[in-house]
C-alpha positions, 0 to 999 in steps of 0.5 A, spaced: 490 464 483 495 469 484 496 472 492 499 478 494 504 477 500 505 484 505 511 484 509 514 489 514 509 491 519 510 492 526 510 496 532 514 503 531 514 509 537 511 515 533 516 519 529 519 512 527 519 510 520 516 502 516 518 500 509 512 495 507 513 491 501 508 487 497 510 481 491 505 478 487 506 470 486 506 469 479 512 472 475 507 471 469 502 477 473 501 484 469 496 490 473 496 497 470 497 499 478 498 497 485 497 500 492 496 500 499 490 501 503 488 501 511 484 500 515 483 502 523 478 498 528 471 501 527 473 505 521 472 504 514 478 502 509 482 508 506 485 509 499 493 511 502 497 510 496 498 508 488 503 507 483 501 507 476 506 503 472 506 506 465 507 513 468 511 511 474 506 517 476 503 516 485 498 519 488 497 519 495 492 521 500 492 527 503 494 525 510 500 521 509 503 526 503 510 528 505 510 522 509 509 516 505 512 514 499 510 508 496 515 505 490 516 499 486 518 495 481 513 493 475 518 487 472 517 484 479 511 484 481 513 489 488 511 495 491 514 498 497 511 503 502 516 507 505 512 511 512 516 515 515 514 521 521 509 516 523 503 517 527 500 514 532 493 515 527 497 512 522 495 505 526 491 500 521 492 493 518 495 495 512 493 491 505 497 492 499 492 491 492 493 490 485 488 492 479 489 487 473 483 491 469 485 499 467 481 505 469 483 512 470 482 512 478 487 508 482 484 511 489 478 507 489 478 500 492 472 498 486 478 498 482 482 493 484 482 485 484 487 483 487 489 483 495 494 481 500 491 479 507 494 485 510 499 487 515 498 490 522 502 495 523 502 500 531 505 506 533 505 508 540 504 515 543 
């Protein structure tokens, strides 16, 4: 069964910036698309940011475009998330995703079939 393994979080004052990374742990895995998810305490989990690895095109949420780029490399099975100008609302556990299934729609959960156990990450006001 192959895992997803999230490194990088922790606690940052606002203004600060983090650099999450995600790697699959099986060279043999292949997916159409990677992201990032979050959750905050009594909140539902959002979409945050994708990468679609036969366009190398992204997409992002609203609330962290021009802060949050997220990146990685296909033939190695990572994806990073550079957060930058964090905010004290950016709080979450952060989880990375896989979807080994094609569809046209990487922002929704539903398509993706792999996860990673998340990463907490604080930034303090």
């Amino acid at each position: 069964q192959v895992q997803l393994v999230e490194s990088g979080g922790g606690l940052v004052q606002a203004g600060g910036s983090l650099r999450l990374s995600c790697t699959a742990s099986e060279h043999t895995f292949s997916s159409y698309f990677m992201g990032w998810f979050r959750q905050a305490p009594g909140k539902e989990r959002e979409f945050v940011a994708a990468i679609r690895w036969s366009s190398s095109s992204t997409n992002y949420a609203d609330s962290v475009k021009g802060r949050f780029t997220i990146s990685g490399d296909n033939a190695k099975n990572t994806v990073y998330l550079q957060m930058n100008s964090l905010k004290p609302e950016d709080t979450a556990v952060y989880s990375c995703a896989a979807g080994s299934r094609w569809s046209a729609n990487s922002r929704s959960s539903a398509n993706y079939n792999y996860w990673g156990q998340g990463t907490q990450v604080t930034v303090s006001s």
